[in-house]
C-alpha positions in Angstrom: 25.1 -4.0 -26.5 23.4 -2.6 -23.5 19.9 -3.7 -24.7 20.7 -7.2 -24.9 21.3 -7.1 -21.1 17.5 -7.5 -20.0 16.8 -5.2 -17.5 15.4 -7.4 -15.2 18.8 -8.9 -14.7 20.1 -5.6 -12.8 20.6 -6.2 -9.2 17.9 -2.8 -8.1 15.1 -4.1 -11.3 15.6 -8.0 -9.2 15.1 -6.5 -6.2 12.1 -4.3 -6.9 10.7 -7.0 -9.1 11.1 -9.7 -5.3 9.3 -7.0 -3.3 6.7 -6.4 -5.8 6.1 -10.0 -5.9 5.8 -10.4 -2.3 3.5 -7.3 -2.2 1.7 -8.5 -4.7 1.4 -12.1 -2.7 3.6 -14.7 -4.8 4.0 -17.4 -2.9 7.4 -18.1 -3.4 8.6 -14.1 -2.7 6.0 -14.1 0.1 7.9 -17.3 1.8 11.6 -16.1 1.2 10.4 -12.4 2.7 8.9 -13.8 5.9 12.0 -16.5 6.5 14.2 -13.5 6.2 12.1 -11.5 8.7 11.6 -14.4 11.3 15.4 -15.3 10.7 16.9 -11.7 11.8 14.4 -11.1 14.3 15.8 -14.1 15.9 19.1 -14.5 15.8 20.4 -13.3 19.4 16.5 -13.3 20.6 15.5 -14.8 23.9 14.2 -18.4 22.0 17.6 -18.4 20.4 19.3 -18.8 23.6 17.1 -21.5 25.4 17.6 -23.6 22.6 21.3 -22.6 22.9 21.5 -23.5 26.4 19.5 -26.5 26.4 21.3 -27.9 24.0 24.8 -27.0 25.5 24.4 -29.8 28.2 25.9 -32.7 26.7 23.6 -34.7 28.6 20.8 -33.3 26.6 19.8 -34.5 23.0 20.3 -31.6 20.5 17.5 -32.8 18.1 14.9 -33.1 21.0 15.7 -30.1 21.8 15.6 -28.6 18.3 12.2 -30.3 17.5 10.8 -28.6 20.6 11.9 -25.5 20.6 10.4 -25.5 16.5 7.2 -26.5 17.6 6.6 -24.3 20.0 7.9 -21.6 18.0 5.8 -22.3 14.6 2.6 -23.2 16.6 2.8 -19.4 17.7 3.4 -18.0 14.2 0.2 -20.5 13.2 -1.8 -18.3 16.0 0.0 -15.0 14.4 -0.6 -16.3 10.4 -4.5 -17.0 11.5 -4.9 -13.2 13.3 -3.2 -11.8 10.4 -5.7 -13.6 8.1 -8.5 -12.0 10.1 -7.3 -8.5 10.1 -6.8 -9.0 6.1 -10.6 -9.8 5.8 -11.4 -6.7 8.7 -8.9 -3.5 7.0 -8.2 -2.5 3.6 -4.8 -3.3 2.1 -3.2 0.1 2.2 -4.1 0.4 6.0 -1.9 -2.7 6.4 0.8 -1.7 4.7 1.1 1.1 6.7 0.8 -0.6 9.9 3.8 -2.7 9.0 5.8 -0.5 8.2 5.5 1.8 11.3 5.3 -1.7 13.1 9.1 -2.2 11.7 10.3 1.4 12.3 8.9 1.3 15.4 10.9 -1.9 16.4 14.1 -0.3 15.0 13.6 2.8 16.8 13.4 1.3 20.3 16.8 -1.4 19.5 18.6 1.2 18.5 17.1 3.9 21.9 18.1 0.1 24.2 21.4 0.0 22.2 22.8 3.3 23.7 23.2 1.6 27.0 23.4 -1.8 26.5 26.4 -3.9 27.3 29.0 -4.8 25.3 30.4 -7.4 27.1 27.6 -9.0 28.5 23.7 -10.6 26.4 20.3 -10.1 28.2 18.7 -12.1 26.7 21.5 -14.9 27.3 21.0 -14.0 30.9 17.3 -14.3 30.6 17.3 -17.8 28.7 19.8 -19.3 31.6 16.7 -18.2 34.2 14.5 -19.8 32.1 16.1 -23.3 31.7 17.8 -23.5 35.1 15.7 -26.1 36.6 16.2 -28.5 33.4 20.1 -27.3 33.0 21.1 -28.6 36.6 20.3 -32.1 35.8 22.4 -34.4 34.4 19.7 -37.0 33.5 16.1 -35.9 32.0 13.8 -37.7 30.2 13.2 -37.2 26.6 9.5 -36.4 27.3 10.5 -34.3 29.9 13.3 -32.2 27.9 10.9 -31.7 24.8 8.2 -30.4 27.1 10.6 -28.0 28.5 12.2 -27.1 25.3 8.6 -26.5 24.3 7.3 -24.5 27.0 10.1 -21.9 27.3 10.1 -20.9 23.8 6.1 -21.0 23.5 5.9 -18.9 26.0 9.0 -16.2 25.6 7.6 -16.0 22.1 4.4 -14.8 22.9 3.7 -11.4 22.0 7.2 -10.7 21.1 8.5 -8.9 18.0 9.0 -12.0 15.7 4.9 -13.4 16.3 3.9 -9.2 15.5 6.2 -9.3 12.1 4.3 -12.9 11.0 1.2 -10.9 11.7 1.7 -8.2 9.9 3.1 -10.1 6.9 0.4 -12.2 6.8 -2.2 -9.7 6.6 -0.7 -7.7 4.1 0.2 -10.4 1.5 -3.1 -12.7 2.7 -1.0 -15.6 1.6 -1.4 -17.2 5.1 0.0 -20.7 4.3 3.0 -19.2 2.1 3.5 -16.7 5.3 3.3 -20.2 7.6 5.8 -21.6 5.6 8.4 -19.2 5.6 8.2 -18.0 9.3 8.8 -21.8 10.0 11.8 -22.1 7.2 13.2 -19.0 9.3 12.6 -20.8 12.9 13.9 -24.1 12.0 17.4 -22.0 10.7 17.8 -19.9 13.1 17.1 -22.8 16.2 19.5 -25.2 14.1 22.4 -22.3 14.1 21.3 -21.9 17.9 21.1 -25.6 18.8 24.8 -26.5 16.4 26.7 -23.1 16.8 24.9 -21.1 19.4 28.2 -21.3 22.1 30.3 -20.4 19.8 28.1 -17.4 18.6 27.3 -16.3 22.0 31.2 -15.0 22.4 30.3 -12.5 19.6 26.4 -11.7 20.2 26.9 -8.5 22.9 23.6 -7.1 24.0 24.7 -4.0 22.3 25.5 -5.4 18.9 22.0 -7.8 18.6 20.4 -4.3 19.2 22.6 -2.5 16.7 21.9 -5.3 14.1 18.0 -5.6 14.8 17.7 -2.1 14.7 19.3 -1.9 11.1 17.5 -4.4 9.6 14.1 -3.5 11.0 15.0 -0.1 9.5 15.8 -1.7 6.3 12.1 -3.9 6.1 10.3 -0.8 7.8 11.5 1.5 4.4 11.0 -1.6 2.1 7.4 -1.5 4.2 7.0 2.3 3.1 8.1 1.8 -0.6 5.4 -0.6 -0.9 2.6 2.1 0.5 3.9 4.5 -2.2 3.8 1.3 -5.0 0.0 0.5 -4.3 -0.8 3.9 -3.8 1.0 4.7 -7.9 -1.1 1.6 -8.8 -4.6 3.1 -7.1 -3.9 6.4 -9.2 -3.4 4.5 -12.4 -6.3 5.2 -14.7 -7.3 2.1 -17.1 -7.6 2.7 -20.7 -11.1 3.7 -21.8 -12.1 4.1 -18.3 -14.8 6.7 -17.5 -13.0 10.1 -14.8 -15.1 12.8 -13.1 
C-alpha cells in the first residue's frame, strides 16, 4: 500500500525537491523563492509604511500611490538582479551559496540582537516612514504627478542598500536566473505594497517594533539554514564520481 504513495508526494521529498529546483535555477521555484524572500523581508519594513501612510490620506489615490511605490521598489531590485548577474559571472557557485546564507544568518542575528529592546508598543520604522512623507501627508490637495513622484522617491531611496535589495542580490547570483529572480522580487513587492496600501492601518495596530524583529529574525533564520543545506547539496553533488570516470 505504502509504495503506491509516490514519494514525491510527502510534504519533506516536495519541499527538498522546491529547493533543489530553485538551487538548481528552475524558473518557476527560482520566482516563488525570491517572492517569498522579498515578501517577508517587507512586511513591517520602512517601504511598507510610506506606502501605508501615503495611502491613509483619503485625499490621496491608493493606486497612484501603489504604482509608485512598485516602481521605485522593482527598479532597485533591477539594479540588485543586474549586480547579482555580475558577481555570478566573477565567483564560483559554492562561494555564493555561502555568502547567502551567512548574508541570511547574519540579518537574523542582528533582528533578533535589535528585538531585545525594541518596543512593543510602539514601530520604528512607522515612525520613520511618517518623517518621510510629512511634507506630502499635510496637504489635502496634491497633484497626481506630484504624489507618484513622492511615492516614488521615498521608497527608491529607503530601499537602497537595505536588506530586501542584498537578498535579490544574492539570489540572483546564486540561481543566475536573473529575469526569473526579477520576476519574483517584483511578484513579492507588488503583494506586500497592495497589503500595505489596502490593509496597512489596520496591520499597523499589530506590527510592534519588537514583533517585525522577532518575525524577520525567524524567517531569515529559516532561509539562512535552507541557504546552508544547499552548500552541503552541491558540495554531495561535487563529490559524486560519474560512472566510468577516470580517479587519482
Amino acid at each position: 500500500m505504502g509504495q503506491l504513495i509516490s514519494s514525491s508526494f510527502l510534504p519533506e521529498t516536495a519541499i527538498s525537491n522546491f529547493f533543489s529546483a530553485a538551487a538548481g535555477g528552475h524558473p518557476l521555484a527560482v520566482t516563488a523563492q525570491t517572492a517569498g524572500i522579498v515578501f517577508v523581508a517587507e512586511l513591517g519594513d520602512k517601504s511598507f509604511f510610506i506606502a501605508m501612510v501615503l495611502a491613509s490620506n483619503p485625499e490621496f489615490s491608493k493606486m497612484i500611490v501603489f504604482l509608485g511605490c512598485l516602481l521605485a521598489l522593482c527598479i532597485n531590485a533591477g539594479i540588485a538582479s543586474a549586480i547579482g548577474f555580475g558577481l555570478a559571472n566573477a565567483l564560483d557557485t559554492w562561494i555564493l551559496h555561502v555568502i547567502t546564507a551567512t548574508l541570511f544568518m547574519g540579518f537574523s542575528a542582528k533582528m533578533y540582537w535589535d528585538s531585545k529592546d525594541a518596543s512593543t508598543e510602539t514601530c520604528e520604522s512607522l515612525d520613520e516612514a511618517k518623517d518621510a512623507c510629512r511634507d506630502a501627508s499635510k496637504r489635502s490637495v496634491v497633484s497626481a504627478a506630484k504624489l507618484f513622484f513622492t511615492a516614488f522617491m521615498t521608497n527608491f531611496v529607503s530601499e537602497i542598500g537595505d536588506k530586501t535589495q542584498l537578498a535579490v542580490l544574492t539570489q540572483a547570483s546564486k540561481t543566475q536566473a536573473v529575469l526569473n529572480v526579477l520576476l519574483g522580487a517584483c511578484l513579492g513587492f507588488a503583494a506586500v505594497t497592495g497589503l500595505a496600501v489596502q490593509c496597512g492601518a489596520l496591520l499597523s495596530n499589530y506590527l510592534t517594533e519588537k514583533r517585525i524583529l522577532r518575525a524577520g529574525a525567524v524567517l531569515f533564520f529559516v532561509f539562512g539554514m535552507l541557504s546552508l543545506w544547499e552548500v552541503m547539496e552541491h558540495e554531495e553533488g561535487a563529490n559524486v564520481v560519474m560512472p566510468g570516470a577516470v580517479t587519482a
